[in-house]
N, CA, C and O atoms as a DFTB+ gen file, in Angstrom:
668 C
 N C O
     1  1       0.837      -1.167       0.000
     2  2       0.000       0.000       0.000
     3  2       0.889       1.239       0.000
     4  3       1.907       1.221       0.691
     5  1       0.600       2.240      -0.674
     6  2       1.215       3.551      -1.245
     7  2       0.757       4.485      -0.110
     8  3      -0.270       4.384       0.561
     9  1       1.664       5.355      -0.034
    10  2       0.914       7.068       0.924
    11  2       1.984       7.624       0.046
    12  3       3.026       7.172      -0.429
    13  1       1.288       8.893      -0.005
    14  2       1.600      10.353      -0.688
    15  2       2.335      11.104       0.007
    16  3       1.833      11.776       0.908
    17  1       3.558      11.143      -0.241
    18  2       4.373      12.270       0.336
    19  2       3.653      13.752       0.679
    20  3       2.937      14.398      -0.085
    21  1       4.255      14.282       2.759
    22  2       3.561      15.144       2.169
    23  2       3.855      16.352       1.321
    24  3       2.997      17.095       0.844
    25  1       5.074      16.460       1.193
    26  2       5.564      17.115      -0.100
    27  2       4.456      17.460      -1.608
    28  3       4.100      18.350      -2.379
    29  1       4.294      16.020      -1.281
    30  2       3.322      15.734      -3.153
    31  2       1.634      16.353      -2.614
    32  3       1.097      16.898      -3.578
    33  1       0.993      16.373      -1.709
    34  2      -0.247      16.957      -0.953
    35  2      -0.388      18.081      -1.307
    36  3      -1.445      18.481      -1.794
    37  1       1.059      19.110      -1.064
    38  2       1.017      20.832      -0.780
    39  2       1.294      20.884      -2.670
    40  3       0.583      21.545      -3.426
    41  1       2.394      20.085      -3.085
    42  2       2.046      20.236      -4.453
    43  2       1.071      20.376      -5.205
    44  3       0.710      21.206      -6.040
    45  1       0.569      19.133      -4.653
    46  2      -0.886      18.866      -5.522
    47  2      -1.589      20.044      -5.345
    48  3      -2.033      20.586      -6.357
    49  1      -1.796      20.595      -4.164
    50  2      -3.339      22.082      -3.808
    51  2      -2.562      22.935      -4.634
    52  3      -3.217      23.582      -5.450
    53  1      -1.211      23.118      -4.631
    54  2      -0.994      24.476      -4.733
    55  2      -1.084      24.134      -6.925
    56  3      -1.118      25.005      -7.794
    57  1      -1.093      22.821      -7.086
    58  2      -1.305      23.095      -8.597
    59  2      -2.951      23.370      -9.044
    60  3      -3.589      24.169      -9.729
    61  1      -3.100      22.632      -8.519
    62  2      -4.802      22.832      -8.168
    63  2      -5.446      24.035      -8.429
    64  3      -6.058      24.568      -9.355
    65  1      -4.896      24.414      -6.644
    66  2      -5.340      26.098      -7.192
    67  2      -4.812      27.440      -7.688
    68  3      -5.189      28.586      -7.443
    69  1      -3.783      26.948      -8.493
    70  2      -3.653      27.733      -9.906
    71  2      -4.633      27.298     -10.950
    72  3      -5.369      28.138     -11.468
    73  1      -4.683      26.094     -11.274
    74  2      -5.722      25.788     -12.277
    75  2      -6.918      26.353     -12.147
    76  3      -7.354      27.099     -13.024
    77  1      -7.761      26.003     -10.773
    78  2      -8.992      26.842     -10.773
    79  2      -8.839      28.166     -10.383
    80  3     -10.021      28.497     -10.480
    81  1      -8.308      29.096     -10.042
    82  2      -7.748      30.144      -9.316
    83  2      -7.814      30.402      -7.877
    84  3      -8.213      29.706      -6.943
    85  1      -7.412      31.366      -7.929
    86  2      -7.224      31.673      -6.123
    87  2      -8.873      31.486      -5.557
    88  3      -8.952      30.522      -4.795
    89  1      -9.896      32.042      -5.722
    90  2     -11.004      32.264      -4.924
    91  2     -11.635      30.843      -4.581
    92  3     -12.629      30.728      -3.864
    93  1     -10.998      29.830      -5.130
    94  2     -11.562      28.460      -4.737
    95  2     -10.530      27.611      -3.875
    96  3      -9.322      27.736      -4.077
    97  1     -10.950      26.882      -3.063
    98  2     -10.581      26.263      -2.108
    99  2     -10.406      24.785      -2.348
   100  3     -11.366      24.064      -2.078
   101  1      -9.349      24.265      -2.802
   102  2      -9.176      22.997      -2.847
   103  2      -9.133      22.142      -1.592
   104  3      -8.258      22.248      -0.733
   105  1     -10.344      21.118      -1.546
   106  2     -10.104      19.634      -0.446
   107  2      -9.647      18.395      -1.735
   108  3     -10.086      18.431      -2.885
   109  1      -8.860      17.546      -1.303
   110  2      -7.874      16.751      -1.646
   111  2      -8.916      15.284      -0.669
   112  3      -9.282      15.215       0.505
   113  1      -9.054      14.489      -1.651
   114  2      -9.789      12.890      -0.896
   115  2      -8.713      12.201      -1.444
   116  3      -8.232      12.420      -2.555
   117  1      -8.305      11.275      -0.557
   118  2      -7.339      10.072      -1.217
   119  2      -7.633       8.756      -0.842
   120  3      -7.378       8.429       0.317
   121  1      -7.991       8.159      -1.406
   122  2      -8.401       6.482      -1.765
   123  2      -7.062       5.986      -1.493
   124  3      -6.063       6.047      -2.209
   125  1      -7.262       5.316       0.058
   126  2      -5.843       4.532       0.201
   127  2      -5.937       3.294      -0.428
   128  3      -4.799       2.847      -0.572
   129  1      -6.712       2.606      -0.828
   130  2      -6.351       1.347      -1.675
   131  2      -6.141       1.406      -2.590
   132  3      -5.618       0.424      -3.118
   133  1      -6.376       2.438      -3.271
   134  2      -5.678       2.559      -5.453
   135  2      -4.254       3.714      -5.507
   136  3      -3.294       3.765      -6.277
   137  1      -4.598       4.454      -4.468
   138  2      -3.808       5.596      -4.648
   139  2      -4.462       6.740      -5.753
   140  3      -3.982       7.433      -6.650
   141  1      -5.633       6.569      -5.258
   142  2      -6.114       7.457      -6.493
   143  2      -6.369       9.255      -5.865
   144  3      -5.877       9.600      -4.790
   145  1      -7.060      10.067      -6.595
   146  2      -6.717      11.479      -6.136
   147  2      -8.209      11.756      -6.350
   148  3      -8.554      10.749      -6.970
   149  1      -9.256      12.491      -6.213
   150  2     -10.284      13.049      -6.495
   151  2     -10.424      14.354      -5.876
   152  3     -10.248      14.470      -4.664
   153  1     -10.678      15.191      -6.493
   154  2     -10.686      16.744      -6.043
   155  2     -12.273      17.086      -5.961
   156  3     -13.174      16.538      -6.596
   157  1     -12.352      17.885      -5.238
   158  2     -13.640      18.526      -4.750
   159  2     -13.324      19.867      -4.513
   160  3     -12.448      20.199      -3.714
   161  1     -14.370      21.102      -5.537
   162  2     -14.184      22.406      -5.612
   163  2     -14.949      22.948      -4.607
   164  3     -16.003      22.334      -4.441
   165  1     -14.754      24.033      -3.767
   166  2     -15.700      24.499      -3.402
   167  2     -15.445      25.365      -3.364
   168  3     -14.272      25.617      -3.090
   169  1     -16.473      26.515      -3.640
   170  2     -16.388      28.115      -3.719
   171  2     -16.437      28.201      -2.435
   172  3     -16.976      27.499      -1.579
   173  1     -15.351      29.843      -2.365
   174  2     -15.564      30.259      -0.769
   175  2     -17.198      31.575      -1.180
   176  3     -17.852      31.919      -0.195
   177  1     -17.411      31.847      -1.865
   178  2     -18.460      33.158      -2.524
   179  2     -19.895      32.387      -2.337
   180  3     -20.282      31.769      -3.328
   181  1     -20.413      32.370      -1.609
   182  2     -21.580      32.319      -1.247
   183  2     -22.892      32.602      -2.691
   184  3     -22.834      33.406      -3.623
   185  1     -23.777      31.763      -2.409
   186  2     -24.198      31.775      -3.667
   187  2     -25.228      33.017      -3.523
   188  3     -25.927      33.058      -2.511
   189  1     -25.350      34.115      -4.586
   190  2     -25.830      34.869      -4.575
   191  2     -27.410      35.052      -5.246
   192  3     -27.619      34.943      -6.454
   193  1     -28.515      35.359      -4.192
   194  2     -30.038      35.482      -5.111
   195  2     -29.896      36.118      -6.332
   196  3     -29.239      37.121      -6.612
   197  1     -30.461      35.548      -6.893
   198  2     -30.365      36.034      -8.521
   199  2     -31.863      37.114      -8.714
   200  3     -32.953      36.595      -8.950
   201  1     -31.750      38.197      -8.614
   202  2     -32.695      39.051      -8.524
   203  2     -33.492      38.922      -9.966
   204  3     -32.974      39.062     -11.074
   205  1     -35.104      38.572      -9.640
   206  2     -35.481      38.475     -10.718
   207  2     -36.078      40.022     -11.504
   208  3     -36.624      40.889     -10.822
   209  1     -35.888      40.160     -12.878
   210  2     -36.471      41.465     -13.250
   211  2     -37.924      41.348     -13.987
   212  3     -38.286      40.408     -14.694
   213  1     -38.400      42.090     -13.780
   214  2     -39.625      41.509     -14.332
   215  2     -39.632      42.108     -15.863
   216  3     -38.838      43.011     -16.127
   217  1     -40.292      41.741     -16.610
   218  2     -40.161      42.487     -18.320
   219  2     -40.831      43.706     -17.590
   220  3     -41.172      43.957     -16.434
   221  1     -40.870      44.561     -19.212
   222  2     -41.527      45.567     -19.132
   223  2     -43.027      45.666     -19.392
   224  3     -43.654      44.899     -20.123
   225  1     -43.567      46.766     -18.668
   226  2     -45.243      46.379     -18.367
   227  2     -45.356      46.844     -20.297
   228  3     -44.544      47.639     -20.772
   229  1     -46.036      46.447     -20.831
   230  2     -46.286      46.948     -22.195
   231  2     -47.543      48.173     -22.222
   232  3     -48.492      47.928     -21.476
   233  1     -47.614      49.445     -23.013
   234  2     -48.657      50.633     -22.482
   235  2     -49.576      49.601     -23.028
   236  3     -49.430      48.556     -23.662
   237  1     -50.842      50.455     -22.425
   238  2     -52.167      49.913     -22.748
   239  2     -52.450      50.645     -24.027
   240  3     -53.224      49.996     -24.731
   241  1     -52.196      51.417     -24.387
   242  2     -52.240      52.550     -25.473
   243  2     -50.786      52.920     -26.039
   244  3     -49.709      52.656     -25.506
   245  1     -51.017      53.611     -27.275
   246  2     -49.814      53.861     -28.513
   247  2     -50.197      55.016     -28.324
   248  3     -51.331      55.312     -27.946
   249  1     -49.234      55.853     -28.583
   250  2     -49.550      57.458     -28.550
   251  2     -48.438      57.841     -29.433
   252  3     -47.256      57.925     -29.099
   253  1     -48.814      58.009     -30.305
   254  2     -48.127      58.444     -31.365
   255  2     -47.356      59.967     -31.431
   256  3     -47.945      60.931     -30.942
   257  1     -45.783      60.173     -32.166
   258  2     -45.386      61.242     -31.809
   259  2     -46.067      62.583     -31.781
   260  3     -45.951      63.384     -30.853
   261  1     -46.672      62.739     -32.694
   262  2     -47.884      64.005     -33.134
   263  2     -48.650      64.179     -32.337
   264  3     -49.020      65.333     -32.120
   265  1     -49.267      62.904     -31.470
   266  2     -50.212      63.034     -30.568
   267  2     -49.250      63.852     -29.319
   268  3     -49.438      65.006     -28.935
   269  1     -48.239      62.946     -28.850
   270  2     -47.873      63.650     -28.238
   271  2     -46.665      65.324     -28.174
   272  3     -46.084      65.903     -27.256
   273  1     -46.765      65.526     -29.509
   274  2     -46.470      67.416     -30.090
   275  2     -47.218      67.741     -29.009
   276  3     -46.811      68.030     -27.884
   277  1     -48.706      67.657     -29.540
   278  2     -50.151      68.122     -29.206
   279  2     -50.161      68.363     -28.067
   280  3     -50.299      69.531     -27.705
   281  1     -50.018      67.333     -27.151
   282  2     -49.829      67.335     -25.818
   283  2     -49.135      68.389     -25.130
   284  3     -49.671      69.395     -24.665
   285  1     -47.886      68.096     -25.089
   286  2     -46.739      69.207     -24.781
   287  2     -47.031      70.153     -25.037
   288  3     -46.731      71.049     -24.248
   289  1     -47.844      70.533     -26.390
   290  2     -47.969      72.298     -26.654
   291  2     -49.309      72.764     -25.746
   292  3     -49.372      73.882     -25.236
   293  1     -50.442      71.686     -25.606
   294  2     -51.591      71.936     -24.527
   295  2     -51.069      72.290     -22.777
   296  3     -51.409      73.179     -21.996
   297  1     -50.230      71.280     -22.670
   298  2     -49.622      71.079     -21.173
   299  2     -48.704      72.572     -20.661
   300  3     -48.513      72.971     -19.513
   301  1     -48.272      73.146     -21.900
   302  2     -47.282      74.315     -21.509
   303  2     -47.907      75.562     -21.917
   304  3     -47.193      76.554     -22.064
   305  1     -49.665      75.651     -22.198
   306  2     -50.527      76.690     -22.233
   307  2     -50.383      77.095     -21.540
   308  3     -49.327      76.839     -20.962
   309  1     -51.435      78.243     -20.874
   310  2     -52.075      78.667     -19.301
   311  2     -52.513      77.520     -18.571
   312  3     -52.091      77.006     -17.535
   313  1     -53.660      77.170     -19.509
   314  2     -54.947      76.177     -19.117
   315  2     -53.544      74.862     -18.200
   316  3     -53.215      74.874     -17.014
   317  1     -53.107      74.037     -19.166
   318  2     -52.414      73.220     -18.562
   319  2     -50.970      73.704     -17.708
   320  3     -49.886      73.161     -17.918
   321  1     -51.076      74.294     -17.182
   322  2     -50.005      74.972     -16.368
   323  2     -50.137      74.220     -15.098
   324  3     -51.201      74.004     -14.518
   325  1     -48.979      73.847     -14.728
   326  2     -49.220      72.488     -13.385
   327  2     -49.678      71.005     -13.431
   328  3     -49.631      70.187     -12.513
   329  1     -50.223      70.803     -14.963
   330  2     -50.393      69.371     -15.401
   331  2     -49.855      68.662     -15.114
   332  3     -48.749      68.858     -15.617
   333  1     -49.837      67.418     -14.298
   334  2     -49.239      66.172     -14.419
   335  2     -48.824      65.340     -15.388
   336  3     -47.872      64.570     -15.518
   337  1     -50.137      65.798     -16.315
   338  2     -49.917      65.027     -18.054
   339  2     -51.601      65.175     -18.495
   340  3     -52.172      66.241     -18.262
   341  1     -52.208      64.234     -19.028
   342  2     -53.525      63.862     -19.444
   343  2     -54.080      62.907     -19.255
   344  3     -53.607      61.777     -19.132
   345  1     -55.180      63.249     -19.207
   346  2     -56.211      61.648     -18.614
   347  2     -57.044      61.380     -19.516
   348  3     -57.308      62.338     -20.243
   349  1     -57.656      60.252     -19.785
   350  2     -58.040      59.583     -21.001
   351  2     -59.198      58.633     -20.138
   352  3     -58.900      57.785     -19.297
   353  1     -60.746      59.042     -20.615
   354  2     -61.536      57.800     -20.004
   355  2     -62.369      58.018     -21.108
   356  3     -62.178      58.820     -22.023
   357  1     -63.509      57.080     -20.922
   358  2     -64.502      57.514     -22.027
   359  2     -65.688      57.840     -20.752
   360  3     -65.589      57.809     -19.525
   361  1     -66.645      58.109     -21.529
   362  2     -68.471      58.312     -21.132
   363  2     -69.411      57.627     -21.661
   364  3     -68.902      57.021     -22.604
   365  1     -70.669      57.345     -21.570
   366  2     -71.540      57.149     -22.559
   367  2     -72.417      58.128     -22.547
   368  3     -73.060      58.660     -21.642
   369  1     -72.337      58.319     -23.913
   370  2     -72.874      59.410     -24.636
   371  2     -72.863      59.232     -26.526
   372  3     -72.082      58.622     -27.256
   373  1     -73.581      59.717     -26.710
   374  2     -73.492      59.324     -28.369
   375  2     -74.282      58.745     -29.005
   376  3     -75.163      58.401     -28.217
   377  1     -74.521      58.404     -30.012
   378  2     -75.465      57.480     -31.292
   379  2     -75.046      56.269     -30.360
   380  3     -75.836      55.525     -29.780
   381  1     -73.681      56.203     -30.319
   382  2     -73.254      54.612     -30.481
   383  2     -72.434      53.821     -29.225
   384  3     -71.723      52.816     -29.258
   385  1     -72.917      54.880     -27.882
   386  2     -72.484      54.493     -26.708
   387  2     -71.733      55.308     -25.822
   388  3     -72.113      56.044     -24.911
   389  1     -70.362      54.988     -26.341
   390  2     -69.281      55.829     -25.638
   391  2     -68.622      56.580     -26.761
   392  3     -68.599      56.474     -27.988
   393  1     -68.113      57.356     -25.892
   394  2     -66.780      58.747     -26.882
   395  2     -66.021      58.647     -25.581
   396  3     -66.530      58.340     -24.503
   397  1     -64.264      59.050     -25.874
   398  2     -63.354      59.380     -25.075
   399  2     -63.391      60.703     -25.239
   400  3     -63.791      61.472     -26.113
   401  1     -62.651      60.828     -23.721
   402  2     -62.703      62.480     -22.282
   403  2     -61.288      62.416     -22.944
   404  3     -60.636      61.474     -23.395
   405  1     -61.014      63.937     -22.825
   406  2     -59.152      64.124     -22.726
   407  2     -59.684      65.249     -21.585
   408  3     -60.763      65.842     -21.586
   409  1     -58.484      65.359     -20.526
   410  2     -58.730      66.222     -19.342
   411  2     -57.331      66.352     -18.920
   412  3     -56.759      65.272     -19.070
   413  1     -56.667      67.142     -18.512
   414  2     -55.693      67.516     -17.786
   415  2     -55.619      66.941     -16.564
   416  3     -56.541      67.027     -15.752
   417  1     -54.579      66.345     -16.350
   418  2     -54.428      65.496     -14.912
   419  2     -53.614      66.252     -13.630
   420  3     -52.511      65.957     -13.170
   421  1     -54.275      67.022     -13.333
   422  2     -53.683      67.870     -11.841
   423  2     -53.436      66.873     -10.818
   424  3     -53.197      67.414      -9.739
   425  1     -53.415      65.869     -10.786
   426  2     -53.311      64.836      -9.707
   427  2     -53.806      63.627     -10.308
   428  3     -54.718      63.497     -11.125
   429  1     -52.741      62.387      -9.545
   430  2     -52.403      61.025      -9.565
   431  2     -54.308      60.858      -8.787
   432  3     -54.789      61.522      -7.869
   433  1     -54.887      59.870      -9.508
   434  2     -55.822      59.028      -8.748
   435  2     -55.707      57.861      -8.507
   436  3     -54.905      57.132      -9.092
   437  1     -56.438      57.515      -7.664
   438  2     -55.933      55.679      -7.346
   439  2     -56.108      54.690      -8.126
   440  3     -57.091      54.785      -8.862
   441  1     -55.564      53.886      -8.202
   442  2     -56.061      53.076      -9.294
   443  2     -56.040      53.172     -10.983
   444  3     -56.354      52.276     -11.767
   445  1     -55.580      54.519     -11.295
   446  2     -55.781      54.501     -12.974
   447  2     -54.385      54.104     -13.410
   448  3     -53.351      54.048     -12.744
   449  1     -54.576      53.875     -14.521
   450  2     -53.232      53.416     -15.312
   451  2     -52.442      54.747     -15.685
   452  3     -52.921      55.687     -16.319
   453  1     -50.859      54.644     -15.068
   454  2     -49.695      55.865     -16.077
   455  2     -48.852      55.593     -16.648
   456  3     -47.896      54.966     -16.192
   457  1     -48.977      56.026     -17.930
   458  2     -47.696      55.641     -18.980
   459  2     -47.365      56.387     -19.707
   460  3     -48.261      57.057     -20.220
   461  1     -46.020      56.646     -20.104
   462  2     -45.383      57.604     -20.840
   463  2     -44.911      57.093     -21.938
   464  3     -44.415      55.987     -22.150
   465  1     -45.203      58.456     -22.984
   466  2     -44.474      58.249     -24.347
   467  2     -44.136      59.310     -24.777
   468  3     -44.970      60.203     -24.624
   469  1     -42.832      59.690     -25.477
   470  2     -42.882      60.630     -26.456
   471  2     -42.811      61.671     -25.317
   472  3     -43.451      62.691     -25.570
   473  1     -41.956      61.647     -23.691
   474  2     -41.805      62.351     -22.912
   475  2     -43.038      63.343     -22.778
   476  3     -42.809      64.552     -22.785
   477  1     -44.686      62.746     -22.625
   478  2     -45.853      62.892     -22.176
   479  2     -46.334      61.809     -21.216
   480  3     -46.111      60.615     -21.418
   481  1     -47.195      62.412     -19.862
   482  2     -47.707      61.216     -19.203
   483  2     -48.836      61.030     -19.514
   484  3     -49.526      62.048     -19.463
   485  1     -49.431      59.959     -19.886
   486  2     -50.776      59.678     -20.369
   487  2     -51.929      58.581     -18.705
   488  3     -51.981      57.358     -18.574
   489  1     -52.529      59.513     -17.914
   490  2     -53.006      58.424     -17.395
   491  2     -54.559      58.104     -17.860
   492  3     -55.245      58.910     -18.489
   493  1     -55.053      56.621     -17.391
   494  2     -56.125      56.598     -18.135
   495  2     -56.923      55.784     -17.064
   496  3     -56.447      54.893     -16.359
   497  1     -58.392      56.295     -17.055
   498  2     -59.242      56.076     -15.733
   499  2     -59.003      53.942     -15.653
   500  3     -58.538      52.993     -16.283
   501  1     -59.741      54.312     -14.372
   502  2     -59.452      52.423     -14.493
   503  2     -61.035      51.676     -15.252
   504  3     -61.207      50.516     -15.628
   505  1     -62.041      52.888     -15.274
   506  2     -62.678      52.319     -15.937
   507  2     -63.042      52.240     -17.649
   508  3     -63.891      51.639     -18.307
   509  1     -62.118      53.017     -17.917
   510  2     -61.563      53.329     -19.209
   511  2     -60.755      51.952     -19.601
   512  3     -61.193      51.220     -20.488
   513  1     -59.759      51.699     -19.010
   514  2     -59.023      50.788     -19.572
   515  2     -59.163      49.465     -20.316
   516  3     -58.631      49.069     -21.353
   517  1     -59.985      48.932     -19.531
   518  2     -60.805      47.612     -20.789
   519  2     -61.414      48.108     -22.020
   520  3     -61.385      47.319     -22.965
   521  1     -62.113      49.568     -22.267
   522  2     -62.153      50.000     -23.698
   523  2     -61.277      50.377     -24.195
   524  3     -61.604      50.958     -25.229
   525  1     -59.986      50.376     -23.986
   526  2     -59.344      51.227     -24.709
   527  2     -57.737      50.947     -25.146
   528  3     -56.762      51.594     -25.528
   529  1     -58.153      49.389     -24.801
   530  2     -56.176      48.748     -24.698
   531  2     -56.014      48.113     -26.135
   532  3     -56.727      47.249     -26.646
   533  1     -54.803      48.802     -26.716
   534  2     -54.332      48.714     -28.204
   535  2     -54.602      50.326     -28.798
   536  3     -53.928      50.854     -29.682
   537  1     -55.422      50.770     -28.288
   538  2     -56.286      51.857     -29.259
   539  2     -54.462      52.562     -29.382
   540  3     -53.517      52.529     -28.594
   541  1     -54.657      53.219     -30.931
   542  2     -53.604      54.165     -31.346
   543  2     -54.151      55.845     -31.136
   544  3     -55.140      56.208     -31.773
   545  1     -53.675      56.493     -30.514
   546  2     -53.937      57.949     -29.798
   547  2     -52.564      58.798     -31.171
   548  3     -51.334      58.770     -31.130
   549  1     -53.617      59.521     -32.332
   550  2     -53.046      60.343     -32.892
   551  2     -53.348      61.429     -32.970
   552  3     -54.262      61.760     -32.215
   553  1     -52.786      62.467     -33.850
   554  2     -53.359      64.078     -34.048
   555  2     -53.383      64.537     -34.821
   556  3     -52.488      65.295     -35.196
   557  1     -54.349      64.313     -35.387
   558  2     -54.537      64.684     -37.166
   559  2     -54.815      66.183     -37.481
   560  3     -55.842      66.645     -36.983
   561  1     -54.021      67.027     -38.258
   562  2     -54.428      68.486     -39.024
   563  2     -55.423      67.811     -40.149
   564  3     -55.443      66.613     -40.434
   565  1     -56.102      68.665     -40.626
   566  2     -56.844      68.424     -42.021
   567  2     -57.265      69.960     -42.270
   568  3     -57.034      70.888     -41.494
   569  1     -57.891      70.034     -43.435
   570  2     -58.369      71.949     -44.029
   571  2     -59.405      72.249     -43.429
   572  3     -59.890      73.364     -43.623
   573  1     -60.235      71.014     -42.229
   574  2     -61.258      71.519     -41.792
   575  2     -61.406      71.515     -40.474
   576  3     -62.233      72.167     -39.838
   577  1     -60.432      70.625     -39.972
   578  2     -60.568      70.188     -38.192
   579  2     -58.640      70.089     -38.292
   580  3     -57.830      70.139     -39.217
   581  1     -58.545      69.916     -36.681
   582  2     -57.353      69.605     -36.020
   583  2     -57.726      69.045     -34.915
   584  3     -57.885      69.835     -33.984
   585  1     -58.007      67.465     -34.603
   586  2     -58.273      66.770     -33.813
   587  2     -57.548      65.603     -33.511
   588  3     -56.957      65.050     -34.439
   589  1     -57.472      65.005     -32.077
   590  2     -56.866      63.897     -31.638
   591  2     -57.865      62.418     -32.381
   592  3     -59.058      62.548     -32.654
   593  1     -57.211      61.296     -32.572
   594  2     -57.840      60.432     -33.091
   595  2     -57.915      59.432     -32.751
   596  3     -56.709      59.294     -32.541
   597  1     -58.473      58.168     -32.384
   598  2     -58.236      57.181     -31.951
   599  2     -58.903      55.589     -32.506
   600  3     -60.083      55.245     -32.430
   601  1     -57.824      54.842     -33.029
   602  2     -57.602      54.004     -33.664
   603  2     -57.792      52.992     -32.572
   604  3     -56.779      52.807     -31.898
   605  1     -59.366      51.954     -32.077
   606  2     -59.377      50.948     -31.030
   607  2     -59.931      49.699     -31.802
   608  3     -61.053      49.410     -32.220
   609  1     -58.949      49.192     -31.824
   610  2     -58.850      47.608     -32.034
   611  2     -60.286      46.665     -31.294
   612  3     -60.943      45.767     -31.820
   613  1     -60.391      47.122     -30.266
   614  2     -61.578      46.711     -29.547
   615  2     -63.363      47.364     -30.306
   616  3     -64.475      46.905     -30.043
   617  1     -63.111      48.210     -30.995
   618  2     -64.794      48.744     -31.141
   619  2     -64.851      47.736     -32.333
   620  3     -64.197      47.107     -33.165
   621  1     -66.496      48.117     -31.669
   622  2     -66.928      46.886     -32.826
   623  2     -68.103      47.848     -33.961
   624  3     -68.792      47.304     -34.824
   625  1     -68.088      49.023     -33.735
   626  2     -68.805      49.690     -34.760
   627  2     -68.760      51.670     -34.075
   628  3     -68.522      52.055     -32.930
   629  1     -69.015      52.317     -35.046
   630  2     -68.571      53.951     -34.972
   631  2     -69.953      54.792     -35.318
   632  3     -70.661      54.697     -36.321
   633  1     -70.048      55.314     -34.609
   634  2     -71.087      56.230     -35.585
   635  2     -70.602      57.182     -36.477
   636  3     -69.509      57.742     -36.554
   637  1     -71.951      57.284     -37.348
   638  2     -71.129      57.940     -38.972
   639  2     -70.530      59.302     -38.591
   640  3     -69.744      59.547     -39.506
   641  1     -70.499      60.240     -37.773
   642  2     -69.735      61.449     -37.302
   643  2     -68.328      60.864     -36.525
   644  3     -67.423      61.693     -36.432
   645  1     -68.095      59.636     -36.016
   646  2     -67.027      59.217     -35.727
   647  2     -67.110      59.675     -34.048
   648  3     -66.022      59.440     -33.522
   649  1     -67.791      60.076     -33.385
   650  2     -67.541      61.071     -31.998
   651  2     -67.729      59.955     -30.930
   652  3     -67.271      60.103     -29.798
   653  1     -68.533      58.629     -31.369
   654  2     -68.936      57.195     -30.491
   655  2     -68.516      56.376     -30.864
   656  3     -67.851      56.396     -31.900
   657  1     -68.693      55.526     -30.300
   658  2     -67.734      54.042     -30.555
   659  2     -69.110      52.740     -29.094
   660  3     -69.796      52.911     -28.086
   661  1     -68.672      51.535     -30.111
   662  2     -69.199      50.447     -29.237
   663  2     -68.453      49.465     -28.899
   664  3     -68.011      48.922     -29.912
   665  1     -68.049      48.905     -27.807
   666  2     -67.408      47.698     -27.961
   667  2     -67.883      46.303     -27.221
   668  3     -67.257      45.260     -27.409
């Protein structure tokens, strides 16, 4: 039966841990009946929680750059002077049900949705939000109007003036 010099022991760690580098800690097992060697690594670095990130919330709404020009030039009037941003719900009212509110948001309410685009805050009531997720928020010039527009994936029919929506 063989034993290992201990000469050949301090050899062995110290080749060891060059191979894996310094921050690991070599233990040395030796099988006295073969003479065999088996190494076992162990980190001295403690294993660290891996912080999870969550994705990003996706807006409920698109607000397109123009829409938000519009914005910014309303928000830095008189009228919107102290704005938080804009609020977005609908009503019913109309041929065809509901039409969307635009209102100046002087204050956070509980519960509504806020999201920014186009360095505008857009919040939108909480009972608004099931009508109105996908809709595209633009700002159309034309030779006869200059109005905000809204493109909702969800309506299922318009009245012919366009001012209602059903979904």
């Amino acid at each position: 039966m063989s034993t290992l010099p201990k000469e050949g022991i301090t050899g062995s760690r110290e080749l060891l841990a060059r191979t894996f580098g310094t921050k690991k800690q070599i233990s040395m097992k030796f099988d006295r009946l073969n003479f065999s060697t088996a190494a076992a690594i162990e980190t001295d670095d403690t294993p660290k929680k891996r912080r999870r990130i969550p994705p990003k919330k996706k807006d409920p709404i698109i607000v397109t750059e123009r829409a938000a020009d519009r914005i910014k030039e309303l928000l830095s009037s008189p009228n919107g002077q102290g704005a938080l941003g804009i609020r977005l719900g609908v009503k019913r009212r109309g041929c065809n049900g509901l039409s969307y509110t635009l209102n100046y948001a002087m204050e956070r309410k509980p519960n509504e949705e806020e999201m920014s685009a186009h360095d505008v805050t857009v919040f939108i009531e909480p009972m608004a939000l099931f009508n109105v997720v996908g809709t595209v928020m633009d700002y159309e010039i034309t030779d006869m109007s200059a109005e905000f527009t809204f493109e909702n994936p969800n309506s299922k029919g318009e009245c012919g003036c366009g001012e209602s929506f059903n979904v």
